[in-house]
C-alpha positions as CSV (number, residue, x, y, z in Angstrom):
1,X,279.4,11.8,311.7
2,X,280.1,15.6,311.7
3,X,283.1,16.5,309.6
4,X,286.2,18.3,311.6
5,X,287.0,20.7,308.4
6,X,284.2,23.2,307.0
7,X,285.8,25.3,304.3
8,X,282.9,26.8,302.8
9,X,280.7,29.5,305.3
10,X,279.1,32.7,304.7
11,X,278.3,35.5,306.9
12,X,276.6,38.7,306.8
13,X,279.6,40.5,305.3
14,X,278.4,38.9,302.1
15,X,274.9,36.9,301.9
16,X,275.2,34.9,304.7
17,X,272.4,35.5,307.6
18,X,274.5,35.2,310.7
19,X,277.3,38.0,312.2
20,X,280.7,35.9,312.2
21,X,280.0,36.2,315.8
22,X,277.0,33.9,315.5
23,X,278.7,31.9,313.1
24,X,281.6,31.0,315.0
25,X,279.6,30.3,317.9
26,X,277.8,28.1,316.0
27,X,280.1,26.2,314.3
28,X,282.2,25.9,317.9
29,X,279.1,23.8,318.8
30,X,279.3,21.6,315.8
31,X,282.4,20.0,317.0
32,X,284.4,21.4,314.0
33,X,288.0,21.9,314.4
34,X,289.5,24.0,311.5
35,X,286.8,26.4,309.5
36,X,286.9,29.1,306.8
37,X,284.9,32.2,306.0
38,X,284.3,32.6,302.9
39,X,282.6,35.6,301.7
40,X,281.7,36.5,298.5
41,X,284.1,39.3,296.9
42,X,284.7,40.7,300.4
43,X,286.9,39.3,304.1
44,X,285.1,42.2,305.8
45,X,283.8,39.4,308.7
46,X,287.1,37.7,309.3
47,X,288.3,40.2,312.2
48,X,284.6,39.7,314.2
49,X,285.3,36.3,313.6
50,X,288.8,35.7,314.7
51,X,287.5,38.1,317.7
52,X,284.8,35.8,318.6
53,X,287.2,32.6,317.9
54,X,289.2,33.5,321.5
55,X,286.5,32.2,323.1
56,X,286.6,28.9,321.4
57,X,290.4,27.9,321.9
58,X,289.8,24.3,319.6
59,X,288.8,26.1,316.8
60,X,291.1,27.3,314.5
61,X,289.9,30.0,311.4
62,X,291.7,30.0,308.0
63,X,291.0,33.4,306.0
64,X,289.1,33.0,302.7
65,X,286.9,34.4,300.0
66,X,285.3,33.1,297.2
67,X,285.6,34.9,294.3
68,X,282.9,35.2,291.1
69,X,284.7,34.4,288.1
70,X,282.8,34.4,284.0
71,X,283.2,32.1,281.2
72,X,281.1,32.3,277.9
73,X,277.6,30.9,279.2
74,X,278.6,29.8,282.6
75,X,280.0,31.3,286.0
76,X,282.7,30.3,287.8
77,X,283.2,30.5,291.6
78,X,286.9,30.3,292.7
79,X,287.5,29.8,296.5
80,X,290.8,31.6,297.9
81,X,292.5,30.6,301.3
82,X,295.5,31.5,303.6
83,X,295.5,34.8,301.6
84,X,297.4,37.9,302.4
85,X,293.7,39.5,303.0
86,X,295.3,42.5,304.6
87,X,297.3,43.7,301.0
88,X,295.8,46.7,300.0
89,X,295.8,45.8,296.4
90,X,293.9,43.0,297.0
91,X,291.2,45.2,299.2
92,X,291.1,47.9,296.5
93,X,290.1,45.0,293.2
94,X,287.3,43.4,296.1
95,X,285.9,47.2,296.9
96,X,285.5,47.2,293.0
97,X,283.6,44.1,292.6
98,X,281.3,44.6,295.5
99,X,280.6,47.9,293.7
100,X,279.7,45.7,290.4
101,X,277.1,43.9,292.7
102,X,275.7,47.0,294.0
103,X,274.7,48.1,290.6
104,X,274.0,44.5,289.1
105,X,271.2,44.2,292.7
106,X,270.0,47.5,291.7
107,X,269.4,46.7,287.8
108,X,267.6,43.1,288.8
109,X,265.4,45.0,291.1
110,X,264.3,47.3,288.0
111,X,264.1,44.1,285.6
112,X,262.0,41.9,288.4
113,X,259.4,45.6,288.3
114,X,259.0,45.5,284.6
115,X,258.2,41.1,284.8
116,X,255.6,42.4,287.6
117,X,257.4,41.7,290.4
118,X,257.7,44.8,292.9
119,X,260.1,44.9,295.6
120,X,261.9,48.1,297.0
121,X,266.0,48.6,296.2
122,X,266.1,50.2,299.5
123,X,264.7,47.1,301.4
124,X,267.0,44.5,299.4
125,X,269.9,47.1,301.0
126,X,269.0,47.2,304.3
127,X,268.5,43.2,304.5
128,X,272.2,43.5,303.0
129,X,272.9,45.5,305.4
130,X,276.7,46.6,305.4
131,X,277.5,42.9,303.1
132,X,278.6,42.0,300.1
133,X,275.0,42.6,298.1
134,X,273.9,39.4,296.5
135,X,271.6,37.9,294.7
136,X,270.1,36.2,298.1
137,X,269.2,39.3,299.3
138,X,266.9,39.9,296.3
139,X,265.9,36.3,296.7
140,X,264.6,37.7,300.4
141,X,262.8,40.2,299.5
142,X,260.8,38.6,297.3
143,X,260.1,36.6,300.1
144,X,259.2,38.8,302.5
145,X,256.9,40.7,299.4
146,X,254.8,37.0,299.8
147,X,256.1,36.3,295.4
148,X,258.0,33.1,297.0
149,X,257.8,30.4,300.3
150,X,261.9,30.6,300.6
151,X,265.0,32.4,299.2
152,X,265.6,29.5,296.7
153,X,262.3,30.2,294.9
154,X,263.0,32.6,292.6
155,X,266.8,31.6,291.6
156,X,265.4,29.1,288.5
157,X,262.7,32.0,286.8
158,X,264.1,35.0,287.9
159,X,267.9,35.3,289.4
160,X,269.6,32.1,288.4
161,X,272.5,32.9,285.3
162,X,268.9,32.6,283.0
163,X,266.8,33.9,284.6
164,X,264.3,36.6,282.9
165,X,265.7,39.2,285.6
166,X,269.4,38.2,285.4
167,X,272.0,41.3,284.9
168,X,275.6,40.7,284.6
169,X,278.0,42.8,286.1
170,X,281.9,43.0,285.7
171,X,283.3,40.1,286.2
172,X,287.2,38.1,285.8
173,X,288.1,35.2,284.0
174,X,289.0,32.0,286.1
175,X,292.6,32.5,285.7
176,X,292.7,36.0,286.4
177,X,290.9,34.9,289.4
178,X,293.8,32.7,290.5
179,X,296.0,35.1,289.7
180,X,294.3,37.6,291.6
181,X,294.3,35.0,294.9
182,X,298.3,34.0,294.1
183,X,299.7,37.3,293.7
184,X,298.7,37.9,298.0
185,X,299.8,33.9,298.6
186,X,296.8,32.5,298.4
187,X,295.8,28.8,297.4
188,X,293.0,29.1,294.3
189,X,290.6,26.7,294.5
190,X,287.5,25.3,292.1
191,X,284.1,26.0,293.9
192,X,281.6,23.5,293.4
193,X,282.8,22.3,290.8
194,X,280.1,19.5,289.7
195,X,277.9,21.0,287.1
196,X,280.5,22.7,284.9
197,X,280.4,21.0,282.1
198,X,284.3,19.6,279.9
199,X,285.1,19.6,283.9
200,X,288.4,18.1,283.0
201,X,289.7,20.2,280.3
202,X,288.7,23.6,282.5
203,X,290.7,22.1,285.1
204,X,293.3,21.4,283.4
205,X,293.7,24.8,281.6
206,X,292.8,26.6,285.2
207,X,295.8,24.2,286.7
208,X,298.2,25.6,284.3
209,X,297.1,29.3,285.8
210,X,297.6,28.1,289.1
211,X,294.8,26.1,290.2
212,X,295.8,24.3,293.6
213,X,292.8,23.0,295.0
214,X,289.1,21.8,293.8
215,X,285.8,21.5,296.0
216,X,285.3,17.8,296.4
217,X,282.9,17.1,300.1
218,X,280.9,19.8,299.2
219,X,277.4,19.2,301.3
220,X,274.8,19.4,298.1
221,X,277.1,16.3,296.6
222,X,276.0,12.6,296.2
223,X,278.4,9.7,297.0
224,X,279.0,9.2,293.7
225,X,279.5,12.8,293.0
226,X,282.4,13.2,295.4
227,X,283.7,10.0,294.2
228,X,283.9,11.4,290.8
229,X,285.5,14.6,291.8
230,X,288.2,12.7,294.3
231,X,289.4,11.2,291.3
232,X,289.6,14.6,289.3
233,X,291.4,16.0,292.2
234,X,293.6,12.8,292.2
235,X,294.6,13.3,288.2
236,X,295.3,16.8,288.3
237,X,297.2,16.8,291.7
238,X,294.7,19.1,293.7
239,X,294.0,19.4,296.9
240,X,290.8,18.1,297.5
241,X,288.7,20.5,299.7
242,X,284.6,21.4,300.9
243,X,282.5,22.2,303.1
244,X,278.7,23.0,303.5
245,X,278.6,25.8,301.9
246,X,276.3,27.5,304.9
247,X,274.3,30.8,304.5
248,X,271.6,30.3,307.2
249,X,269.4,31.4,304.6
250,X,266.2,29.0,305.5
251,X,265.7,27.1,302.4
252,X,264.2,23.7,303.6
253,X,266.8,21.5,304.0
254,X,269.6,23.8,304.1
255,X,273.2,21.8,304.8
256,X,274.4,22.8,308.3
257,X,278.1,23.9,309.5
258,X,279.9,20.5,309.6
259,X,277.7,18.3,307.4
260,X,280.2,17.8,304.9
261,X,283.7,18.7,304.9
262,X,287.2,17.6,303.7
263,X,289.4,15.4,306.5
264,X,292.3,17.3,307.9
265,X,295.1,16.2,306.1
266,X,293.3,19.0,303.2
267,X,294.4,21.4,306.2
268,X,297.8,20.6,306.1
269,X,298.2,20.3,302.4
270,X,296.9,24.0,302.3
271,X,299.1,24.9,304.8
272,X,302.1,23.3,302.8
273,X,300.9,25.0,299.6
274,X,300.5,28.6,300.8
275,X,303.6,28.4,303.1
276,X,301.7,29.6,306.3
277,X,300.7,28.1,309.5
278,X,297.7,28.4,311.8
């Protein structure tokens, strides 16, 4: 059964492969009621998207982001939603991050040359295009360069967190993430949350920041999985959210828009939290 909520979807204002335009017209063909885009470090695709949503009068779009967030050996992702995306605070710190990827993409590319692996900077920015640059869009064109089959390939040698051409850039701590997503009324959110390890004590120190929500029917999850986090979500008081995480990117087996997704009472306890409507 195809879920009604997908909270989790990318587009090509971040490292997604689809406009918002296709996006939304996908989804709208999903039977999905409620969705959220989610880009990384930018909400440069919602106004194509709520543009494109008039045609689709059952689907409803909540605004959101996903923000990359560091801790001492580990990343963080923390999801935003019903934010003030329009504050121009809030757009000044995101044109600052996307700025940190920019020059974290351009450093890889340098690294992957001296490990023998030659792609050109100005090729991973045009496949980027005017997005959010990512690490996917290395990941494509070392693809299209023949060094891998698909865009997952090189993440666990080359551009995963330990990978031999990994670069950090300038990142934020978890709670000042929150903060950051608060301080424009959002509701902060864990991203998939599963392989972080002392699960419960993070969340319980990012719920004291302001932590409202946590990733539970996230698409890459077993039953169990989701089982596990329901009942984190259930002792902390979070609402329980998902989705299927979608970038079009064409790794076999890549979770569609709607395969996984939260039920809609998540909706209105998002709704309740951030004091808006949709």
């Amino acid at each position: 059964m195809v879920a009604e909520v997908d909270l989790h979807l990318h587009t090509l204002a971040s490292d997604g492969r689809l406009t918002p335009s296709e996006l939304i017209g996908l989804v709208a063909q999903t039977g999905l009621k409620v969705v959220s885009i989610s880009d990384h470090d930018s909400t440069e695709g919602l106004l194509e998207a709520y543009e494109a949503a008039k045609s689709h009068p059952d689907l409803t779009i909540i605004p959101g982001i996903e923000l990359s967030t560091d801790i001492p050996g580990d990343e963080i992702h923390m999801l935003g939603y019903f934010m003030n995306y329009k504050d121009e605070s809030f757009q000044h710190t995101l044109s600052i991050f996307r700025e940190g990827r920019l020059e974290r993409g351009r450093l890889m590319v340098e690294k992957l040359a001296t490990l023998g692996i030659h792609i050109e900077w100005e090729r991973v920015k045009e496949i980027a295009g005017e997005g959010s640059v990512g690490r996917p869009h290395i990941a494509l064109a070392m693809v299209e360069k023949g060094y891998f089959k698909e865009p997952k390939g090189p993440f666990a040698e080359y551009l995963g967190r330990n990978g031999k051409a990994y670069v950090e850039r300038a990142k934020m701590t978890p709670a000042e993430g929150v903060e950051i997503l608060t301080n424009v009324g959002g509701v902060a959110v864990l991203a998939h949350p599963a392989s972080l390890s002392e699960l419960d004590y993070k969340v319980a120190e990012l719920k004291e920041a302001g932590l409202q929500g946590i990733e539970v029917h996230y698409a890459a999850y077993s039953t169990a999985t989701i089982r596990y986090l329901s009942e984190v979500a259930k002792k902390h008081d979070l609402i329980p959210c998902g989705g299927s995480d979608y970038h079009c990117l064409g790794n076999s087996g890549e979770a569609l828009p709607g395969t996984q997704g939260p039920p809609m009472q998540t909706v209105f306890e998002l709704m309740k939290a951030s004091g808006s409507s949709i």
